[in-house]
N, C-alpha and C positions, 0 to 999 in steps of 0.2 A: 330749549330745543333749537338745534341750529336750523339756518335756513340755506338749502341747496336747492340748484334748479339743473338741468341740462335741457340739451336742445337737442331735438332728432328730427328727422324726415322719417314720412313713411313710404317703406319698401314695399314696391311693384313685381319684384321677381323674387322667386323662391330656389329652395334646392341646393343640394352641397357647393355646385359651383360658381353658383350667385354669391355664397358666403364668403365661398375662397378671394372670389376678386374683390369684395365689399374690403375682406381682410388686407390684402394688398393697398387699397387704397386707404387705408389708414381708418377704418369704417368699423365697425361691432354690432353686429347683426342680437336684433332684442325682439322682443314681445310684450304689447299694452293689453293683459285680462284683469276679468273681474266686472263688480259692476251691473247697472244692467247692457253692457254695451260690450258688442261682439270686439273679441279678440285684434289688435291689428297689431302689426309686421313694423319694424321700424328702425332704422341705422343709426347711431352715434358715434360722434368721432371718436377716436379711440387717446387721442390727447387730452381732451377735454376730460373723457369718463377717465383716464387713469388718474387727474390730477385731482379729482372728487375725492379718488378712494382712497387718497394719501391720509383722509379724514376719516379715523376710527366711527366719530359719529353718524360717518354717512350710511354706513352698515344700519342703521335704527333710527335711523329719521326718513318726515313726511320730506318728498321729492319731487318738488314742481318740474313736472315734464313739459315743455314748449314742442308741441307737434301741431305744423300747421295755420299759426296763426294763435291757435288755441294752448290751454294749459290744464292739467290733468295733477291731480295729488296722487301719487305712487310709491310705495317701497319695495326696496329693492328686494326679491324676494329667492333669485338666483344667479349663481354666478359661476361662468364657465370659463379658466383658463386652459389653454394649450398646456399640456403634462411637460413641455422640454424648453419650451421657450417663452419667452416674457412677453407672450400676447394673450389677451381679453380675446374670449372665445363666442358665448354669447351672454347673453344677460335676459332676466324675466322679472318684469315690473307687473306688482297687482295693483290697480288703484282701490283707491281708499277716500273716506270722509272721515268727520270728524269723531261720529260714533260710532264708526265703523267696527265689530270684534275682533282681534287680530289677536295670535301669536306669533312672537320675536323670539330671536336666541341674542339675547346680550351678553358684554363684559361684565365680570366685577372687578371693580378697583378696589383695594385692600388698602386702608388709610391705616397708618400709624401702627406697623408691623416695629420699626427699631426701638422704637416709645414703649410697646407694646412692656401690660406690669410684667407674666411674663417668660419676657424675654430678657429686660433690661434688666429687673430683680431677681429673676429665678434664671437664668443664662436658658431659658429654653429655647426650641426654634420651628420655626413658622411651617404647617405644611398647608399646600392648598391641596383640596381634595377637587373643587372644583375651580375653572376659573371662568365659567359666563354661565347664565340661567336662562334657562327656558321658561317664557312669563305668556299669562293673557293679561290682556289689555283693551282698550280703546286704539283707535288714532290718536286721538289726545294727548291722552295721557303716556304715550310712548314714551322711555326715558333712554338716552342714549347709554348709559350705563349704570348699574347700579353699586355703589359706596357699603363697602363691609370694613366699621369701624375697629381695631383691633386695642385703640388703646386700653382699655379696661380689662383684657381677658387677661385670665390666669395661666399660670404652670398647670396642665393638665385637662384641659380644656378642651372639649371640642364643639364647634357654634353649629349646628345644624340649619335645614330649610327654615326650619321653623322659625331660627332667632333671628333669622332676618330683618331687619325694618325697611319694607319697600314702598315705594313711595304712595301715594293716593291713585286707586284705580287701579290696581300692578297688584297682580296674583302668581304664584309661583304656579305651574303647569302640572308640575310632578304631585306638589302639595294636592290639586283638584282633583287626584284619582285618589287621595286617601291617606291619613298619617303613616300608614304603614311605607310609604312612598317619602319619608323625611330624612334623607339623602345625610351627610357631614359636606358640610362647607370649605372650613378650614378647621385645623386644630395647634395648638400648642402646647408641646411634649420636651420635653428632658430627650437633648439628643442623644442618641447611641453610640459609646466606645466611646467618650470623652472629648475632648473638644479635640480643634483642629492641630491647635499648639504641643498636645498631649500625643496624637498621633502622632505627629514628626518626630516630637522628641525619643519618642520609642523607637524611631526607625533609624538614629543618627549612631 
């Protein structure tokens, strides 16, 4: 688990036009719930938070928040850009412990897709049906993404929630409502109309 922190101040004024000038002033109007501790209001800079989020695993890791003097464990739980332009809108932090029960929406990363048997022996090729999971969990046990091995799959294959192997403490969300709920992951199938080489050639 990586380790992030940001720093905020807490905000004293409220309102569309408080936000506006916060936004001018290079500021990202947020919110600290959850807890037993009432809600508070709170600005970040908006350089600082953009250069967090350049980090995929900032999306799904625990977030020491410096508000105050004090610090706060929180994930980031919402995120609002401007639809036109390249500003952070606001953002919503829930805090969190260690045992905390949480559901995340993470990545998956897809190891050894060109290795893959296959693909390399049988020329098939790779679809993803999904690319991130929706998990419960701990705090803890948070993982910033989860690994879906592909070397060993076959020509004609398709790996469901189910074949998943996720890590200790890490439940798929969907899987919790029921097998009927056992989603395709990825699959590897014998592509359609022949290869790439084969199309062209037909069209020359």
């Amino acid at each position: 688990m990586s380790d992030f922190t940001l720093s905020a101040v807490v905000r004293e004024d409220s309102g569309k036009g408080a936000s506006r000038r916060l936004r001018r002033e290079n500021g990202v109007p947020a919110i600290v719930y959850g807890g037993s501790k009432e809600p508070v209001t709170i600005t970040i800079k908006s350089n600082e938070f953009n250069k967090q989020l350049e980090n995929e695993a900032f999306y799904n890791s625990i977030i020491t928040l410096e508000i105050a003097g004090e610090t706060e464990q929180v994930l980031l739980k919402d995120l609002q850009r401007h639809p036109a332009k390249a500003m952070l809108w606001h953002a919503d932090f829930l805090r969190v412990n260690a045992d905390s029960k949480i559901k995340a929406h993470v990545p998956l990363h897809f190891l050894n897709e060109e290795s893959c048997v296959g693909v390399k022996m049988s020329g098939g090729k790779v679809t993803h049906q999904l690319t991130s999971l929706d998990i419960i969990t701990t705090a803890d046990h948070l993982p910033e993404f989860i690994e879906v091995d592909l070397a060993a799959v076959e020509l004609g294959t398709i790996l469901h929630l189910s074949d998943l192997v996720l890590p200790e403490g890490v439940e798929s969300l969907a899987l919790s409502h029921g097998p009927e709920h056992d989603t395709a992951v990825v699959s590897v199938m014998a592509p359609k109309g022949g290869s790439d080489e084969e199309t062209e050639a037909a069209g020359e």
